[in-house]
N, C-alpha and C positions, 0 to 999 in steps of 0.2 A: 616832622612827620607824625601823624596820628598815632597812637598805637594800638596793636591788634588787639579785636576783644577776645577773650577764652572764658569759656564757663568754667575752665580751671585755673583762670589767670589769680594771679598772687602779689599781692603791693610792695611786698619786699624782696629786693635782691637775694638769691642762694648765696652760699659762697664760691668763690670761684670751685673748679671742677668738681660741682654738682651736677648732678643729670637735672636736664631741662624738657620737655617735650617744647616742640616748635612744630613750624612748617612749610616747607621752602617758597619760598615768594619769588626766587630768581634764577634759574639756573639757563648757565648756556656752556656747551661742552662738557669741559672737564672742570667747570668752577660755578660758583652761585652764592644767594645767601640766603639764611634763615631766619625766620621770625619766631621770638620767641616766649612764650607763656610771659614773662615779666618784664615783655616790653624794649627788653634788646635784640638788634640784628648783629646777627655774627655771620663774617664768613663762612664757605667750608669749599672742601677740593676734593674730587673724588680717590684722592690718596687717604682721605677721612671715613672713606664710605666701601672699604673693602675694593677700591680700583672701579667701583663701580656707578655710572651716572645716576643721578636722581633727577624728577620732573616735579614743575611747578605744583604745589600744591597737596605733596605728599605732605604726609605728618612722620615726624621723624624722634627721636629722644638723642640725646648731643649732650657729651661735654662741653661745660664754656670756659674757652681761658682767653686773657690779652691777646691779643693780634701782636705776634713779635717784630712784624715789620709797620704797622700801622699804630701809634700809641692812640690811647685811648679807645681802640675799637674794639673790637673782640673777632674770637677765632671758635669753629665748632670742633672738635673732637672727639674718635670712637664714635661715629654718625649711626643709630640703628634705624633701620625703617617698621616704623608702625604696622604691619600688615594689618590692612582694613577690610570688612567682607561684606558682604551685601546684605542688606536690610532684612530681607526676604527668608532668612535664613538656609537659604540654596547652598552655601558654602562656595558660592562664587568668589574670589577676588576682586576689588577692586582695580579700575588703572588707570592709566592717562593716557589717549590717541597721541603717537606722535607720526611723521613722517606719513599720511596718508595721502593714496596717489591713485585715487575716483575708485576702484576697486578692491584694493587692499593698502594695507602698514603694518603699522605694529603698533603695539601696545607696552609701556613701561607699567610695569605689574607696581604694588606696593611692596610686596616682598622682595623686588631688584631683579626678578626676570625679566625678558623682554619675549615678547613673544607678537610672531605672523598672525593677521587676523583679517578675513577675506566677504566681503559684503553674506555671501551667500549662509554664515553664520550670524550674521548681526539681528536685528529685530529692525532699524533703521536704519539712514545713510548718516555717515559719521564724517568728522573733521578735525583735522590736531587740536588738540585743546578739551576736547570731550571728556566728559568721566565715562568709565562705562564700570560695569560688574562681567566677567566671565570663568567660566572653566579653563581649564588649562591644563594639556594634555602634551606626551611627547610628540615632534614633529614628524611625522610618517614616511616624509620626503627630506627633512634634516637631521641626520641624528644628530645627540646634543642640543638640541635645538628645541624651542616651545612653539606651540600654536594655540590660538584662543578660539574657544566654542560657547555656543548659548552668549551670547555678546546682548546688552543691554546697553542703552545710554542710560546715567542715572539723571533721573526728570529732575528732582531737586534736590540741591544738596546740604552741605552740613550744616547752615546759616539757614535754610528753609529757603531758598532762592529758585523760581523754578527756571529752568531751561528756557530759551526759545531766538527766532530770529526776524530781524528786520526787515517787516514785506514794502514798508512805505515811508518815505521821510521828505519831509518837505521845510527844509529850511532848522526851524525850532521846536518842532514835533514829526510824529510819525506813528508807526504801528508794531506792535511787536504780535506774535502768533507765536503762543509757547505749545511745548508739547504734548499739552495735556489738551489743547484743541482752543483756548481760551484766545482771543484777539485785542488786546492791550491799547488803549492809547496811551503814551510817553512822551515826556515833555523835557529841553534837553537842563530844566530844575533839576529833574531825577536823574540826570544822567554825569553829575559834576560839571554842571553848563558847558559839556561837550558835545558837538553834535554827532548823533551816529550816521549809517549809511545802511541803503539795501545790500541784503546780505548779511548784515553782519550779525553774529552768534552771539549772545547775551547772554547772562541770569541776572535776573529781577523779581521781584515782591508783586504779586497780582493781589488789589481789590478792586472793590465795587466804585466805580466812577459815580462820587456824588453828583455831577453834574447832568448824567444821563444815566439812568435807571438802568436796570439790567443790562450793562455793558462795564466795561473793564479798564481801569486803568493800571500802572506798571511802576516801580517806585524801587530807588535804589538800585538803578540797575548800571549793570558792569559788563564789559565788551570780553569776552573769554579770551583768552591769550590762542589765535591763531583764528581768531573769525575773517571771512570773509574780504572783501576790499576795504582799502582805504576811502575814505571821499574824497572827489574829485577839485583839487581846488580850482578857484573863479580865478 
C-alpha cells in the first residue's frame, strides 16, 4: 500500500511509545485504524479513545506500540483527537456527517462530541461522509446532549480537493459539478481506473481542460466514504 503523504511526514521511525500524529482512514463501530505520519497503520479500539468512537478522517496524535495479538503489526494507544476549526476563523468546529436521514443526523465533532444537526441550520443539503464546520451549542430539547448551528459543508479540504458530485457518466467518463459552481469533465484515468456513477459524492483537483478552452477538467479524484449509489452492474 502506498503511503500517506504529511507535510509533516518524517523518514524515520520514532521509537516505540512516541506520540505520532495520524489520521483515521477506517473506522466501524467500536474499532478502526490509523494512518500514521511515518508511514505505519496501527490499530486502535475505542477503549484507546476515552470509550469513545472516532470517524473517518479525523486527525488524531497516538501512542504506537506492537499489536500484542497480531506480530509485526502495530496497535495505537492514549488516542487524543486533534480538534480542528474552521479556516474562517469563526471558531466553528470542524466534523464528519454521519447517520443522515434527508432532514437531520448528526455530526461526529473532532473534539468527540456528537451532536443533532437539522437541514434548516445548514447552508446546503448534506450526506454521511461530508466535512462540514459548525457551532455547537447545548441541546434545548436533550439535556446533556449537543446540537450543531451555522453548519457549513467545507468546499475543499486539507489536500486542496474540492467537493462535488456526479451529474453524468457514461461508461469511461463523465461530469462532475463541484461546489463552487464549476462542471468537470473526468475520466475514469483520474479516478484509479474505477468507474464512478450518478450520484455519487467525490473530491477532486479542478483545472483548465487543455483540450477545450474555458472549460474544466477533474483529476485525482476520490469517491467520499458514504456517497450516493453503487453502479448498476451489466
Amino acid at each position: 500500500a502506498a503511503r500517506p503523504v504529511f507535510a509533516w511526514m518524517s523518514e524515520s521511525l520514532p521509537a516505540d511509545g512516541e506520540r505520532l500524529d495520524g489520521v483515521v482512514s477506517q473506522w466501524s463501530n467500536s474499532w478502526g485504524f490509523v494512518d500514521l505520519a511515518d508511514g505505519r497503520r496501527a490499530y486502535a479500539h475505542n477503549s484507546a479513545c476515552g470509550g469513545c468512537p472516532l470517524v473517518e478522517g479525523q486527525a488524531v496524535r497516538v501512542t504506537v506500540a506492537p499489536d500484542e495479538r497480531n506480530a509485526g503489526k502495530w496497535q495505537a494507544r492514549d488516542v487524543e483527537r486533534v480538534v480542528a476549526y474552521a479556516d474562517d476563523g469563526s471558531g466553528r468546529i470542524q466534523g464528519t456527517i454521519t447517520e443522515w436521514r434527508g432532514a437531520y443526523g448528526f455530526v461526529h465533532l473532532t473534539d468527540g462530541r456528537r451532536a443533532y444537526v437539522h437541514t434548516s441550520f445548514c447552508d446546503q443539503p448534506l450526506a454521511d461522509g461530508d466535512r462540514v464546520v459548525a457551532d455547537v451549542v447545548e441541546d434545548p430539547q436533550n439535556l446533556g446532549k449537543w446540537q450543531a448551528r451555522n453548519v457549513a459543508a467545507v468546499v475543499v479540504d486539507d489536500c486542496g480537493r474540492a467537493r462535488g458530485e456526479v451529474t453524468q457518466w457514461n461508461g469511461t467518463y463523465g461530469f462532475v459539478l463541484f461546489a463552487d459552481g464549476r462542471r468537470a469533465y473526468v475520466h475514469t484515468s483520474q479516478c484509479g481506473k474505477q468507474a464512478l456513477w450518478e450520484g455519487a459524492r467525490v473530491l477532486g483537483r479542478v483545472a483548465e481542460d487543455p483540450k477545450n478552452p474555458e472549460k474544466w477538467q477533474a483529476f485525482e479524484v476520490q469517491v467520499i466514504a458514504g456517497g450516493a449509489r453503487r453502479p448498476v452492474e451489466s
